[in-house]
C-alpha angles and dihedrals in degrees: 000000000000086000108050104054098064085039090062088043103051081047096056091038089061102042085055088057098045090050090047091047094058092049104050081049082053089046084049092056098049102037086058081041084065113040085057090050090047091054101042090046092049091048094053098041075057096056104034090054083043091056085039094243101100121180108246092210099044092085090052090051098049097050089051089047077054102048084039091056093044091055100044085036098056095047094055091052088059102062089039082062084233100125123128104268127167107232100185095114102036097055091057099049122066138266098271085048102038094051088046087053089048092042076054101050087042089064094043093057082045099049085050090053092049092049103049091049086054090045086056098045081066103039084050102041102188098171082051092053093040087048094053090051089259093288108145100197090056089047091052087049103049092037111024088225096127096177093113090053097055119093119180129260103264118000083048087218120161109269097219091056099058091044092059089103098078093064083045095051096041086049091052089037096067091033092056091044095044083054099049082051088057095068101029087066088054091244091130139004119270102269114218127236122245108214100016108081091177087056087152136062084222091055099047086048104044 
């Protein structure tokens, strides 16, 4: 029995850090993905106004390439162990102190992961909009929740479909801080980061 239990817990350490691992690659893709996009997007809106026939949606695109990016962007960051973090305490207590601080601060990101995601699961409903047929007028009208009704501005996308990165962020968010828990609680080596070489907030200070 002895055995097994840390067994079952070095198994599911280090599923959590192989999960977390494809995902931050995935979170690599896009985000290059994006910036591309954003420049692109940001080169063309230049020359069209330059030539005076500008394109009316490339604004729009451009800003949701931006809050896409942010969020991607962010939980990456998180897993890289490269988030913003005030460090005036901890530098002045000791080790024990100082790892129990940074095991603190590793639920709460986690907690917030895990709240948001809850908080998105109401806001989206999926098991609302499956039980009105998909149809996103009776929903509205049975809920009041009018988030599948809306479209943008000028690329008249669905609304809900572009805000789908705030499920995904809150879902990669707690995946990437259970991971750096993980380690922090010594159930498993800190695992390094193919394609980022400043894979740490001390290295990118120092």
């Amino acid at each position: 029995m002895q055995q097994t239990a840390p067994s079952r817990r070095h198994a599911l350490s280090r599923l959590v850090l192989d999960a977390s691992g494809v995902v931050l690659q995935a979170e690599r893709l896009l985000i290059l993905a994006l910036m591309a996009l954003l420049m692109l997007l940001i080169l063309v809106n230049v020359a069209t106004r330059y030539t005076g026939m500008p394109i009316y949606w490339i604004d729009e695109a451009a800003v949701y390439s931006v809050v896409w990016l942010t969020f991607v962007g962010g939980s990456a960051m998180t897993r890289l162990r490269m988030d913003f973090a005030v460090t005036l305490l901890t530098d002045k207590l000791g080790v024990r102190a100082a790892r129990l601080f940074r095991l603190a601060a590793g639920g709460g990101v986690l907690l917030f992961g895990l709240a948001m995601l809850a908080m998105c699961w109401i806001w989206m409903d999926p098991l609302g909009i499956a039980r009105a047929g998909f149809d996103a007028r009776e929903y509205a009208a049975q809920s009041f929740n009018f988030l599948y009704t809306e479209r943008t501005q000028t690329l008249n996308w669905p609304t809900w479909l572009l805000q789908t990165v705030l499920p995904l962020f809150a879902l990669t968010l707690s995946l990437h801080a259970a991971a750096n828990l993980v380690e922090d609680l010594g159930w498993h080596p800190r695992r390094p980061h193919a394609g980022f070489p400043k894979a740490d907030a001390e290295a990118v200070v120092n």
